[in-house]
C-alpha positions as CSV (number, residue, x, y, z in Angstrom):
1,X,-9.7,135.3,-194.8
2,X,-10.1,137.0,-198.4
3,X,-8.8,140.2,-199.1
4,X,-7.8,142.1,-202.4
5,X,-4.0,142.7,-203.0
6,X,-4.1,146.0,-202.7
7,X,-4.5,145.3,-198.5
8,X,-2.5,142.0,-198.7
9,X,0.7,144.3,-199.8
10,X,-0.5,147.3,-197.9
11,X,0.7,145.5,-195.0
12,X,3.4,143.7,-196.3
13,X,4.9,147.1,-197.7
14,X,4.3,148.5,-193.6
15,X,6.1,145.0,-191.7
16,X,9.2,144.5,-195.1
17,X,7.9,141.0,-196.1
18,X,7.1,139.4,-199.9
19,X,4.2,137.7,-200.8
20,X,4.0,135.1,-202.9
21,X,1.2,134.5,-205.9
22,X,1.1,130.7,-206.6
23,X,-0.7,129.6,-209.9
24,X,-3.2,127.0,-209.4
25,X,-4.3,124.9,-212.3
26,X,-6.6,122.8,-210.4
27,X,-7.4,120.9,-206.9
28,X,-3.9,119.3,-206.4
29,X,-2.1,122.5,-206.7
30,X,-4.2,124.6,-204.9
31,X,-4.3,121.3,-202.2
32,X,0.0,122.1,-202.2
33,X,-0.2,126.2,-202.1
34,X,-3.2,126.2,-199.6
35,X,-2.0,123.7,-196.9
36,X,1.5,125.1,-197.1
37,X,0.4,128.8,-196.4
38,X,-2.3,127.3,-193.2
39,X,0.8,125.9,-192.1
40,X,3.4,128.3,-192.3
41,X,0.9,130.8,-191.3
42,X,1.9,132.4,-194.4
43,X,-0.2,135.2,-196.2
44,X,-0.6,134.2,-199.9
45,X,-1.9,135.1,-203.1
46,X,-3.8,131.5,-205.3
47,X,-3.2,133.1,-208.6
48,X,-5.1,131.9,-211.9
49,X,-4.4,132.6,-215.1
50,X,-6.8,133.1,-218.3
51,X,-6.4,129.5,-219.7
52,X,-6.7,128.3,-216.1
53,X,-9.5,130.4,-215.4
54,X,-11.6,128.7,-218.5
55,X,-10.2,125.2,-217.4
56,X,-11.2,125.1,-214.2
57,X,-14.8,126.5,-214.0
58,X,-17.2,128.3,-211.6
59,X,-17.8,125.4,-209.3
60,X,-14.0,124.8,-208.6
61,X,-13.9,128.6,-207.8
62,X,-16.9,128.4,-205.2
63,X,-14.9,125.8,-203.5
64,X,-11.8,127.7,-203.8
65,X,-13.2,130.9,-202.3
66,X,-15.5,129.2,-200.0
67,X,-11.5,127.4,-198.4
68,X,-10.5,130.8,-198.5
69,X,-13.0,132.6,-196.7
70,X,-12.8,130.0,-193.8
71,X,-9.3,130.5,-193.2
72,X,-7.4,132.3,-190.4
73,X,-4.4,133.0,-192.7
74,X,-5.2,136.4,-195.1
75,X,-5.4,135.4,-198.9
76,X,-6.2,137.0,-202.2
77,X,-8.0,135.0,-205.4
78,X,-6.0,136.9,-208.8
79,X,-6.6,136.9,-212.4
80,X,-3.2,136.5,-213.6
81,X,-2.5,138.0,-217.1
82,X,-6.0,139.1,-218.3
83,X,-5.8,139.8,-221.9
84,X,-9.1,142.4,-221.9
85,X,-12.1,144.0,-219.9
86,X,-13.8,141.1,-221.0
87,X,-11.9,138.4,-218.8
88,X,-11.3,140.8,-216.5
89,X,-15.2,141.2,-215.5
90,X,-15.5,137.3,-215.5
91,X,-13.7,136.9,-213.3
92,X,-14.9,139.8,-210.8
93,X,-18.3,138.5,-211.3
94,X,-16.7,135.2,-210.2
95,X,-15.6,136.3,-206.9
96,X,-12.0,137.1,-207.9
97,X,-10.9,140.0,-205.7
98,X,-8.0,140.8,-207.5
99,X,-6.9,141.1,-211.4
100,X,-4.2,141.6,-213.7
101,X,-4.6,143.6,-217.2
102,X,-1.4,142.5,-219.2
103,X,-1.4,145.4,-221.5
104,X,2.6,145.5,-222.1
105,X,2.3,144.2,-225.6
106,X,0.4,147.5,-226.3
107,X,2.0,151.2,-226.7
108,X,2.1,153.1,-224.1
109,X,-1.1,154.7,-224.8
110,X,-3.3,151.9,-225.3
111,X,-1.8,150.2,-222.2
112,X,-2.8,153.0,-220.3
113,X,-5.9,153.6,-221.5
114,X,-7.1,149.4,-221.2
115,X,-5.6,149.6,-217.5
116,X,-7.7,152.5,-216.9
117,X,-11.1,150.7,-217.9
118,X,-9.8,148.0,-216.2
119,X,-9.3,150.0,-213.1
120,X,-12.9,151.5,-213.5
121,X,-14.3,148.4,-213.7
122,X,-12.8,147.0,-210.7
123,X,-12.7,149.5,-208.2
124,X,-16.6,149.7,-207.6
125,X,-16.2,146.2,-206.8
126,X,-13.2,146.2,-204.2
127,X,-11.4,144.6,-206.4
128,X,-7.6,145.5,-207.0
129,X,-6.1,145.6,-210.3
130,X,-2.4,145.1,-211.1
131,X,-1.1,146.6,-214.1
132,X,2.1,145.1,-216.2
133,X,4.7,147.9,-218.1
134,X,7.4,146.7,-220.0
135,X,8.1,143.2,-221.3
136,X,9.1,140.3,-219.7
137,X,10.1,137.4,-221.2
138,X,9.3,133.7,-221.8
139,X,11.4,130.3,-221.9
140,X,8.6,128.2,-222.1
141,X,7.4,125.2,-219.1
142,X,9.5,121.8,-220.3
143,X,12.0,120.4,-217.9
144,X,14.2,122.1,-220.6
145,X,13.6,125.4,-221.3
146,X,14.3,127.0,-224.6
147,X,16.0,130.4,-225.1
148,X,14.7,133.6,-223.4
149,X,12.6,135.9,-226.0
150,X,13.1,139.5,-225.4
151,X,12.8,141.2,-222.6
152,X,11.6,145.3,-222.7
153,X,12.9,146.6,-219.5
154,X,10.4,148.8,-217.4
155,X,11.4,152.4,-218.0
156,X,11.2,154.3,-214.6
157,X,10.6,158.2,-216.3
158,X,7.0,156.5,-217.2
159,X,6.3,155.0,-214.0
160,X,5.2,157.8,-212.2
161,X,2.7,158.6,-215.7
162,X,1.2,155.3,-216.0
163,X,0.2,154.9,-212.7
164,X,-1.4,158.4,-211.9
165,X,-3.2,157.7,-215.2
166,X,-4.4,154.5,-214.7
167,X,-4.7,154.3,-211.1
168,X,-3.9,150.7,-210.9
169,X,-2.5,149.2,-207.5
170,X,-0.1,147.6,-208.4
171,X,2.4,147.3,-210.9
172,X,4.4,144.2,-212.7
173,X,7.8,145.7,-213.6
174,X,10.5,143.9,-215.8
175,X,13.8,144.2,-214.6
176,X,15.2,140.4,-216.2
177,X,12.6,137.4,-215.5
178,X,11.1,135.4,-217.7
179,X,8.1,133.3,-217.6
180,X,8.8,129.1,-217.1
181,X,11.5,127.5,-216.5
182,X,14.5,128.5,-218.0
183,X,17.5,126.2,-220.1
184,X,20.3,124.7,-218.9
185,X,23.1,126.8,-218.4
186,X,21.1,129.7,-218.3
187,X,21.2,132.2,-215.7
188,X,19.1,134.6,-214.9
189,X,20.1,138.0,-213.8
190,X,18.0,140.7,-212.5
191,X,18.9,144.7,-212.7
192,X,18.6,145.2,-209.2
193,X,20.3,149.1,-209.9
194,X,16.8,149.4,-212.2
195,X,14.8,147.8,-209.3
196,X,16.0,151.0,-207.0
197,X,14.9,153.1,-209.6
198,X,11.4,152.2,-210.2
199,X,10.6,151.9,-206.5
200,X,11.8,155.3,-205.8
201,X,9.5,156.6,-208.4
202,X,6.6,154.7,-208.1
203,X,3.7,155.2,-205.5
204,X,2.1,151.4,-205.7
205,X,3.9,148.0,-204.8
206,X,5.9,146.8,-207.2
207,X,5.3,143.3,-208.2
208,X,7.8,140.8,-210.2
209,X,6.7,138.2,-212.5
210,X,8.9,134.9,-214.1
211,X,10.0,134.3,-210.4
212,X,10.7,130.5,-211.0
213,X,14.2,129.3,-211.5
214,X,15.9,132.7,-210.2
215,X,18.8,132.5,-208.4
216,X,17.6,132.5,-204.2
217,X,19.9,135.5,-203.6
218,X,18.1,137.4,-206.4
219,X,14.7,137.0,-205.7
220,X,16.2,137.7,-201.7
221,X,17.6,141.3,-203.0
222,X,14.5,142.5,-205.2
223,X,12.4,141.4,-201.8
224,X,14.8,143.6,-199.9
225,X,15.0,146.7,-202.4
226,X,10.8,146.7,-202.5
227,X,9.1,144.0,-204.6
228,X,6.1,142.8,-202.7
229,X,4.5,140.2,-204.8
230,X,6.4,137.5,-206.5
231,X,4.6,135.2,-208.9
232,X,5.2,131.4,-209.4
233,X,4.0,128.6,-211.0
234,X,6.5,126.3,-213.1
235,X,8.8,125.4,-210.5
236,X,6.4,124.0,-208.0
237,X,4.2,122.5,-210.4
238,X,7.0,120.8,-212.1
239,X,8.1,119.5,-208.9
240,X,4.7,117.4,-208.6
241,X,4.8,116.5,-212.2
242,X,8.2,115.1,-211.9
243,X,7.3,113.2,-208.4
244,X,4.2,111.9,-210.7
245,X,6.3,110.7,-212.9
246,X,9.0,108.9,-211.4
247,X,6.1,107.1,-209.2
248,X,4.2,106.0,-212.1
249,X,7.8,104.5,-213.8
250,X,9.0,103.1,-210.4
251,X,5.4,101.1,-209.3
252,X,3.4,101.2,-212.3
253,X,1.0,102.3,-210.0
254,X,-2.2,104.2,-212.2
255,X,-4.2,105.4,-209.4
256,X,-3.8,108.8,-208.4
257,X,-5.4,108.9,-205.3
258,X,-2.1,106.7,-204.6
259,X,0.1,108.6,-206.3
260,X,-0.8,112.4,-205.9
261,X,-0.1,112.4,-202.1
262,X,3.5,112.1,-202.1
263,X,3.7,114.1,-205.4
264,X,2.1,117.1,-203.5
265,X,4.3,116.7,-201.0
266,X,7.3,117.3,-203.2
267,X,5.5,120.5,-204.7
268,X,4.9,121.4,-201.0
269,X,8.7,121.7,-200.2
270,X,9.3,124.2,-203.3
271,X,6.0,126.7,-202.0
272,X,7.8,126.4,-198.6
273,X,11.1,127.3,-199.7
274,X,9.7,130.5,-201.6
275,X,7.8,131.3,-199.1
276,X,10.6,131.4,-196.2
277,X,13.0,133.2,-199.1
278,X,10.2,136.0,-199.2
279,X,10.2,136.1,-195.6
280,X,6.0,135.5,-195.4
281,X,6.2,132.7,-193.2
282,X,4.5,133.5,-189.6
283,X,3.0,136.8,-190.9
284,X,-0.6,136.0,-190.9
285,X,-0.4,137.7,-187.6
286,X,0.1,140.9,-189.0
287,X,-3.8,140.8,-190.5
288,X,-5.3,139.8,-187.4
289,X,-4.8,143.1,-185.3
């Protein structure tokens, strides 16, 4: 079934469960996500983001939605990190039913005030809209990571403004991720104290991005003290891309009907993981009622 993300975390908020928003580039990583979640009966977001979006093309998004639809388990289709209205209305007229408007480069004010149109936009369609304030990081998508750039914490005495302004659903908040996969020797650390903070003062789900790498007892806390979406996309994909490679070296084999199989099913293993450390797993029933 496909539903915004405003209903997906609705109900996760109500039954204390994360969901998790996989990025899929194109039909082997939306093959890993999607067969995971049927199988784990798992409620999950297939996230796109702009350069994805423009990669991958209308007809790969019939398909996509056409999967969705079909299915018994509940799933959302989300613009991840839309830079304008612009991209933002492609991707509604494209059957998206959810999108993100990454104003947190912005002020305050013109973050606001984009999120808002956003919001506009999107709501006649049933279509939620996630919102990002404050600044998190980047470390880049190699197998080594390169130093964190800054991160601009989410501040929670302008929570409760942005969102009654804007009206967005949900909101990205940056309490210490970063986008990719980190270096070696780095370790994350998130300010779960902040984390309290901004969920007592806001009135939408919280959602945390840069969810790759994070040490499993983390990520378990900021699902315990209220983040209901967590997004991921260079772990899982690495895992596949690594598989790929070490077939290719150890058969020489070029043929990646061969090779992509057993690749997937190493990708497959890190979406299940996430999934069971966000607790999803088995709560497809929950939407069926």
């Amino acid at each position: 079934m496909l539903l915004n993300t405003k209903e997906l975390l609705r109900i996760a908020e109500e039954n204390g469960f994360t969901i998790g928003a996989f990025n899929v580039t194109e039909l082997s990583n939306f093959k890993c996500v999607f067969e995971t979640a049927e199988r784990l009966d798992a409620p999950t977001i297939i996230a796109v983001a702009e350069n994805e979006f423009e990669f991958c093309g209308k007809d790969y998004f019939r398909f996509v939605i056409d999967k969705l639809k079909e299915s018994s388990v509940p799933f959302a289709l989300h613009l991840d990190h839309g830079r304008s209205v612009k991209m933002c209305q492609r991707a509604i007229q494209a059957g998206f039913t959810s999108v993100m408007i990454d104003g947190s480069s912005l002020s305050f004010e013109e973050n606001v005030e984009l999120t808002r149109q956003v919001t506009e936009l999107a709501h006649l369609a049933d279509v939620s809209v996630e919102a990002e304030l404050g600044t998190i990081g980047n470390v880049g998508t190699s197998d080594e990571g390169v130093e964190t750039t800054e991160i601009i914490y989410t501040q929670p005495n302008q929570v409760i403004e942005f969102v009654e302004k804007t009206n967005c659903d949900l909101l990205a908040v940056a309490i210490g991720t970063s986008h990719g996969l980190y270096a070696k020797g780095t370790e994350p650390r998130l300010q779960i104290d902040l984390l309290k903070k901004l969920k007592k003062v806001s009135s939408v789900p919280l959602v945390l991005h840069g969810g790759s790498s994070n040490l499993d007892e983390e990520l378990s806390k900021a699902c315990k003290e209220g983040i209901r979406k967590i997004n991921i996309a260079s772990e899982y994909k690495a895992a596949i891309s690594r598989a790929l490679n070490r077939i290719m070296n150890e058969t020489k084999e070029v043929k990646f009907a061969l090779m992509l199989p057993a690749a997937i099913e190493e990708g497959k293993k890190v979406v299940e993981h996430k999934m069971r450390l966000f607790d999803s797993v088995d709560k497809a029933k929950y939407y069926r009622r």
